[in-house]
C-alpha positions as CSV (number, residue, x, y, z in Angstrom):
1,X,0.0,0.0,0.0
2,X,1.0,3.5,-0.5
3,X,3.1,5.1,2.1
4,X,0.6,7.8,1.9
5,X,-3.0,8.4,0.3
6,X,-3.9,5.6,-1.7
7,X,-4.8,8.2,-4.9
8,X,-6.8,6.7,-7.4
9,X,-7.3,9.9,-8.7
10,X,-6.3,9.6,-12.5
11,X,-3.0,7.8,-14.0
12,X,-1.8,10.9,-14.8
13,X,-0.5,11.0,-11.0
14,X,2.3,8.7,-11.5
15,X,5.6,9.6,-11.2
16,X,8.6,8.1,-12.4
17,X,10.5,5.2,-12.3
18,X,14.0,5.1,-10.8
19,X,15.4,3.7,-14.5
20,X,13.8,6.6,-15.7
21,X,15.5,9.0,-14.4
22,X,18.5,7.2,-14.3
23,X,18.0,7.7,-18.3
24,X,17.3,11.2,-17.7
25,X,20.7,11.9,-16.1
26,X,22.5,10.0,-18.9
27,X,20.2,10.4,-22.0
28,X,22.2,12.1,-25.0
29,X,20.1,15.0,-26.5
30,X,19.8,17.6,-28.9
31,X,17.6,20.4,-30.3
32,X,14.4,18.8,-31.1
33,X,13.4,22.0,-32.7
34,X,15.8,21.6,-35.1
35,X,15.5,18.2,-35.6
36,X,18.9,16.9,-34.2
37,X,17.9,15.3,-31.0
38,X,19.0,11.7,-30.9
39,X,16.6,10.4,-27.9
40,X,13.6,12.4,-29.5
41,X,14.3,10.6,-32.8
42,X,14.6,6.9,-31.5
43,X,11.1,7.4,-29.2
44,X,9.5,8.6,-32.1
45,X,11.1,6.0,-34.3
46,X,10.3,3.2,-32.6
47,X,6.4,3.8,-31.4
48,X,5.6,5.1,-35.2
49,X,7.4,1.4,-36.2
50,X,5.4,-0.2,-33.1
51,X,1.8,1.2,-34.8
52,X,2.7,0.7,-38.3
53,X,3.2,4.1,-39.4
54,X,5.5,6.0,-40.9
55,X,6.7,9.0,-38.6
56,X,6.2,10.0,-35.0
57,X,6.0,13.5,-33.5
58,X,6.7,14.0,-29.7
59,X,4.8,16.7,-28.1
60,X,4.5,17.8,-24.3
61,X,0.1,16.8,-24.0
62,X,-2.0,14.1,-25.2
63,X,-4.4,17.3,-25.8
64,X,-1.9,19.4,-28.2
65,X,-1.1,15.8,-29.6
66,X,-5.3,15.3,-30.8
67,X,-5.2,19.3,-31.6
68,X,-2.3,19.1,-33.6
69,X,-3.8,15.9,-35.7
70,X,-6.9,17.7,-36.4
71,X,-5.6,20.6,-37.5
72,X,-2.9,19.0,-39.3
73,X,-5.5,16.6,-41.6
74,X,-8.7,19.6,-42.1
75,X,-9.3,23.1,-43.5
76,X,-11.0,25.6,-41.0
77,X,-14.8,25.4,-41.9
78,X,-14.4,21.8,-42.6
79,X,-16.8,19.5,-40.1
80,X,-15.1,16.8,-37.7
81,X,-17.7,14.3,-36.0
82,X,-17.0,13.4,-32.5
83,X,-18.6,11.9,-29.6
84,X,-20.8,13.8,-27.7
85,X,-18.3,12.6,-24.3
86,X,-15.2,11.9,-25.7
87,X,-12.2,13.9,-24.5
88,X,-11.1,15.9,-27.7
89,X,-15.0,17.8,-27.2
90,X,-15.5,18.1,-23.5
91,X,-12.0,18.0,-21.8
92,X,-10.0,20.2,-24.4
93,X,-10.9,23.7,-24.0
94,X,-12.9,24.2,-27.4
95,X,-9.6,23.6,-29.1
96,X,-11.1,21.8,-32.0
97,X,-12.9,26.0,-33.0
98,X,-9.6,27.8,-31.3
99,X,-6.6,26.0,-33.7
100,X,-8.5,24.2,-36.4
101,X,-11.1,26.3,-37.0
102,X,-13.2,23.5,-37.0
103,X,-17.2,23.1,-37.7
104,X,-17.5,20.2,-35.1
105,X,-20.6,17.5,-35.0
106,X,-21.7,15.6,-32.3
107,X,-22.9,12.3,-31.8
108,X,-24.0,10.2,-28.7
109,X,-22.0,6.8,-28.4
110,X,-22.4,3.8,-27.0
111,X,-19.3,3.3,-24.9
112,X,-17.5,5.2,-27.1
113,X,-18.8,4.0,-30.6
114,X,-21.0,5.4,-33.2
115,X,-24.5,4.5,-34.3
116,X,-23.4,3.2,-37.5
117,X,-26.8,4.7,-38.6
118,X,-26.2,7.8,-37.2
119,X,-23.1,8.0,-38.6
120,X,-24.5,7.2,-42.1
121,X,-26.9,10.3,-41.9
122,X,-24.2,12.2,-40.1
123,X,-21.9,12.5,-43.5
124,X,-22.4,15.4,-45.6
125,X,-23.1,15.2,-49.2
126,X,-21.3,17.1,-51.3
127,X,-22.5,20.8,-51.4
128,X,-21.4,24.4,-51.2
129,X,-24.2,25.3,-48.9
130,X,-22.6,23.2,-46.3
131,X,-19.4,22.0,-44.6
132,X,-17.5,18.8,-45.8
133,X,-17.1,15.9,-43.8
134,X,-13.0,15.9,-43.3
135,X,-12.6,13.6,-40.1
136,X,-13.7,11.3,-38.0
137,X,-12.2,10.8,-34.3
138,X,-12.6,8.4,-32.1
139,X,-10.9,7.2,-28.6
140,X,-9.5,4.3,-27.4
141,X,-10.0,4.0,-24.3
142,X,-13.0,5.9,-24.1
143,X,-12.4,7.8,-21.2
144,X,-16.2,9.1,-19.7
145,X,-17.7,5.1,-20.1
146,X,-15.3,3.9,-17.8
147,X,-12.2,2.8,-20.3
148,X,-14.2,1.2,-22.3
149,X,-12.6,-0.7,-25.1
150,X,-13.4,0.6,-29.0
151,X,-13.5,-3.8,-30.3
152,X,-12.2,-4.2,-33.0
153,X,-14.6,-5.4,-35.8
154,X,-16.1,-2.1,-34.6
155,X,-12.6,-0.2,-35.9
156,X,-13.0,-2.5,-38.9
157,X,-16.5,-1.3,-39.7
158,X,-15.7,2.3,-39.0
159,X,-12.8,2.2,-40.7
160,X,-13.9,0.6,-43.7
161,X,-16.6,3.3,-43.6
162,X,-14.0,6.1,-43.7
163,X,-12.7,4.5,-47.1
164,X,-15.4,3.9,-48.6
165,X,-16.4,8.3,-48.1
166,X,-12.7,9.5,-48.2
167,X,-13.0,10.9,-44.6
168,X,-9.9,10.6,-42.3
169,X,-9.5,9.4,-38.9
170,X,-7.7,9.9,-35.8
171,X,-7.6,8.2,-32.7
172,X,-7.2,9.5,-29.4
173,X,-5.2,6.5,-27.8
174,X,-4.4,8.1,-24.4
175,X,-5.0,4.8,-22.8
176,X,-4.2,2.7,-26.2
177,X,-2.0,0.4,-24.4
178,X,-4.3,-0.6,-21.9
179,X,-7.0,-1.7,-24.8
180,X,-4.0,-3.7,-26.0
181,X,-3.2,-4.9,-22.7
182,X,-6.5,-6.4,-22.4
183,X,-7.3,-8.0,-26.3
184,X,-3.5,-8.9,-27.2
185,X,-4.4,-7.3,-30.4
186,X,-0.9,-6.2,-32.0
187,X,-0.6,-1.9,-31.9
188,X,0.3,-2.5,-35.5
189,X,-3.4,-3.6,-36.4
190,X,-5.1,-0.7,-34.2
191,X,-2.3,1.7,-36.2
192,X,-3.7,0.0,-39.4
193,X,-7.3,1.2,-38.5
194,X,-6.8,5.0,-39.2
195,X,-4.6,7.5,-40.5
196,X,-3.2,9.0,-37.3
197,X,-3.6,8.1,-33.7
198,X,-1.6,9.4,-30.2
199,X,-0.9,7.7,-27.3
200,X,0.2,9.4,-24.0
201,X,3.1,8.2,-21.7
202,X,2.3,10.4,-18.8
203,X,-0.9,8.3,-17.5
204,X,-0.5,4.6,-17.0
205,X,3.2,4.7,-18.8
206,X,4.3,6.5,-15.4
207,X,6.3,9.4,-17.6
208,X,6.6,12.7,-16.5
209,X,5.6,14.6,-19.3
210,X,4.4,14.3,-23.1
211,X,3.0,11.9,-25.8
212,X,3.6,10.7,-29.0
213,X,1.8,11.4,-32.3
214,X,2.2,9.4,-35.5
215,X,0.7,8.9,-38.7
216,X,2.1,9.1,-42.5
217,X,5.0,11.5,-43.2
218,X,3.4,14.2,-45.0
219,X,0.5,14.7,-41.9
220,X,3.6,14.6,-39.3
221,X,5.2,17.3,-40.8
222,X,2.0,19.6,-40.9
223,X,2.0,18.2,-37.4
224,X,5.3,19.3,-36.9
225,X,4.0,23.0,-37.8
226,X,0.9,23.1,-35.3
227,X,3.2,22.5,-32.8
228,X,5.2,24.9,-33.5
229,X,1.6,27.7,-33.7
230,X,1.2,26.3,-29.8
231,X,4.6,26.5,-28.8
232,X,5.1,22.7,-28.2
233,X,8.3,23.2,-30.5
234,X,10.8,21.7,-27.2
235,X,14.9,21.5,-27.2
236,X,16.9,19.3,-25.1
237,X,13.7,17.3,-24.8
238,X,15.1,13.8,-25.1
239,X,15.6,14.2,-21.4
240,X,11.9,13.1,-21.0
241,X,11.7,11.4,-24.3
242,X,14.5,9.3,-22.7
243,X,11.7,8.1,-20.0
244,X,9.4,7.1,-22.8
245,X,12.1,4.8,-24.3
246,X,11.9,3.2,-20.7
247,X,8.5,2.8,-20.1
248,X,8.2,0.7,-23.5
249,X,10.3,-1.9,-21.5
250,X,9.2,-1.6,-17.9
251,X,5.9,-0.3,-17.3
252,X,3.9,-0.9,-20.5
253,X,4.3,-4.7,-19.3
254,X,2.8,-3.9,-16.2
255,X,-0.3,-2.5,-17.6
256,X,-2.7,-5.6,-17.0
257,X,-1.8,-5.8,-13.8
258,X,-3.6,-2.2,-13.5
259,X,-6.4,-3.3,-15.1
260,X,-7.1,-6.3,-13.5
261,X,-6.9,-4.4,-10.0
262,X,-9.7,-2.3,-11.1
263,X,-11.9,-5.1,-12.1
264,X,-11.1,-6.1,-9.1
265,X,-12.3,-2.8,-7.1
266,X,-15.6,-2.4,-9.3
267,X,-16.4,-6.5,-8.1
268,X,-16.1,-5.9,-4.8
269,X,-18.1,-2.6,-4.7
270,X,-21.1,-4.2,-6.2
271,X,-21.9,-5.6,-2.7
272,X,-22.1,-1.9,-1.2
273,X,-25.1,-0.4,-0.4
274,X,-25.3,3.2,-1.2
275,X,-23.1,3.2,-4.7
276,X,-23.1,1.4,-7.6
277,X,-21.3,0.3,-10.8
278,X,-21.9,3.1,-13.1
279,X,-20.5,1.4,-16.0
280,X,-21.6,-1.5,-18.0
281,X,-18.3,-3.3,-17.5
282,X,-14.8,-2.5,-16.4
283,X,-12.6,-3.4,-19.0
284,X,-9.2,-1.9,-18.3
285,X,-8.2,0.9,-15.7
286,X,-11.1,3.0,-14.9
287,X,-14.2,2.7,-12.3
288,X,-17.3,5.4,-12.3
289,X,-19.3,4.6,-9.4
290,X,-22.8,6.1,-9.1
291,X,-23.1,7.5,-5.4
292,X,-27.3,6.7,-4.4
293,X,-27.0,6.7,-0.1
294,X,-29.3,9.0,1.0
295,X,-27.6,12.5,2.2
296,X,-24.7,12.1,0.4
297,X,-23.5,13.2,-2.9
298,X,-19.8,12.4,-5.0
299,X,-17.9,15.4,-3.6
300,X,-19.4,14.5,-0.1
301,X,-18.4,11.3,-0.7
302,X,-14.7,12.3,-2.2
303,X,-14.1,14.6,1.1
304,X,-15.0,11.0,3.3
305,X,-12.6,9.1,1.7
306,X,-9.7,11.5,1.9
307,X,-10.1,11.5,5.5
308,X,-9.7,7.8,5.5
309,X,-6.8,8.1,3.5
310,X,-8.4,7.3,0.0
311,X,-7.8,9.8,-3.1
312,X,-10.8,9.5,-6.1
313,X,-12.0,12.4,-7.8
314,X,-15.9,13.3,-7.8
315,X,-17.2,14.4,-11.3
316,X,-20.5,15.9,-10.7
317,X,-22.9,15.6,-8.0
318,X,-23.4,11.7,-8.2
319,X,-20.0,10.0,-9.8
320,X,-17.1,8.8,-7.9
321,X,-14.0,7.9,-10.4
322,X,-11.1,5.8,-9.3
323,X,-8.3,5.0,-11.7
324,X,-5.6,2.3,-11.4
325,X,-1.9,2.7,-11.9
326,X,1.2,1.4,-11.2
327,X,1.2,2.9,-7.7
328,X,-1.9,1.1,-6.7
329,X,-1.8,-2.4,-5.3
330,X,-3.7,-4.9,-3.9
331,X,-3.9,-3.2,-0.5
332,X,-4.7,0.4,-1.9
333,X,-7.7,-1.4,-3.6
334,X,-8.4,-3.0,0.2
335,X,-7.7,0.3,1.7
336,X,-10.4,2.0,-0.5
337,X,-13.0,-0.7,-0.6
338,X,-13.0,-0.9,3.6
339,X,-13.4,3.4,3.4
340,X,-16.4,3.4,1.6
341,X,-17.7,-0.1,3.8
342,X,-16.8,2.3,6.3
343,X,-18.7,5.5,5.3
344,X,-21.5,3.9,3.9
345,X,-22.5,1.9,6.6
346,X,-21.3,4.6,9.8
């Protein structure tokens, strides 16, 4: 257990690894602005070879990574359809209007996924009276249904889709590597599903900072260029790229594990009275849980738990979210699951 708070806050809490900053201290670097930073290259290098693309593009957020990709693949006016609760709409502060310029559609998911009829009627036919249909985004794991997994004859059928209407897409793969933690599906078939996707190494890759965007050549060097508009444009940065080269070898193996402890924590809640599993299932590293005891709502309930020594993050009046990582184990899940056994039935 945690020599302090168990914080099940986000994954984004994690700090890093004693190799990894033994790779700091020794990494060789450059200026990544001007393209001569050894470290920089060989994370990029090897994730864009690990998804199947052609080029990768290290930048210091998941979010500038999926602002960068749209406004690297449309025109300003162009439309972008997106789910109505993904992360790249609600958790990005309106970038997808502020740097692309962007005439952005919503539609309601399912875990994530569009109604494939939705979607049909979504699509624009051609017309100057209104915008063209440029891109499609999606995001795996899908963040606000609990991590749920995107499967992949879904990303088959969407993707397919995309062909068959000449409309890109990009995936938001934050939490990529837990999906392919879980299904043991290759990152190489995932990268084959879309034109560009991002994953981040600051969350359950227990980084410090930044993410990785890839995709074909040509897109990475527009990339390249929005990053540059946002002031992502780093130098000696192979000093944290450096960490992400670690992580490929020490904690993305780890990743289940984090998982399996939240499946774990969303089993054991079921038999609580007062919350419940606000989720249809818990498929990687993520847990909403539905607070429904009388007198008490989520950020009552968060305040509780931090006096018992248990971090999770109310979002709203009614859900409680916990997130695995590599700093929880079995007894922080314990630890949590007696505090609300505790509060619930005090």
């Amino acid at each position: 257990m945690s020599a302090g708070p168990s914080d099940f806050r986000s994954d984004t809490v994690t700090l890093p690894t004693r190799a990894m900053m033994e790779a700091m201290a020794s990494a060789e670097v450059g200026d990544d602005v001007l393209g001569d930073d050894p470290t920089v290259k060989a994370l990029e290098n090897r994730l864009a070879e690990m998804f199947g693309k052609e080029a990768g593009l290290f930048v210091p957020s998941g979010t500038m990574a999926n602002q960068a990709a749209v406004a690297a693949h449309i025109l300003p006016g162009e439309e972008v359809i997106v789910e109505t609760n993904s992360h790249i709409f609600r958790y990005e502060g309106g970038g997808l209007a502020r740097v692309s310029g962007a005439h952005v559609r919503t539609l309601l998911g399912d875990a994530g996924q569009f109604p494939m009829d939705e979607l049909e009627r979504a699509v624009r036919h051609p017309s100057i009276q209104e915008p063209r249909t440029a891109l499609l985004c999606l995001e795996q794991t899908h963040l606000f249904s609990g991590g749920a997994i995107l499967p992949l004859p879904y990303l088959e059928k969407i993707f397919s889709f995309s062909r068959e209407r000449d409309i890109l897409i990009h995936v938001d793969g934050a939490r990529l590597f837990n999906a392919v933690a879980e299904t043991g599906v290759d990152p190489s078939v995932y990268g084959g599903l879309c034109d560009s996707l991002m994953i981040s190494l600051s969350k359950g890759l227990s980084c410090p900072v930044g993410s990785v965007l890839m995709g074909d050549g040509g897109f990475i060097e527009r990339a390249r260029r929005v990053r540059k508009w946002l002031g992502g444009g780093m130098r000696q940065v192979g000093y944290l790229a450096a960490c992400g080269l670690v992580a490929l070898e020490e904690t993305v193996p780890l990743i289940g594990e984090d998982n399996s402890r939240c499946r774990r924590l969303g089993s054991v809640t079921l038999g609580l009275d007062g919350i419940r599993l606000a989720q249809e299932t818990v498929d990687t590293n993520i847990l909403f849980l539905e607070v429904t005891a009388s007198g008490w709502d989520a950020p009552m309930m968060e305040a509780a738990l931090q006096d018992k020594g248990v971090l999770a993050l109310a979002m709203g009046d009614r859900l409680l979210r916990f997130v695995t990582h590599r700093h929880i184990q079995d007894p922080d899940v314990d630890r949590a699951v007696q505090a609300l056994q505790s509060i619930l039935e005090g």
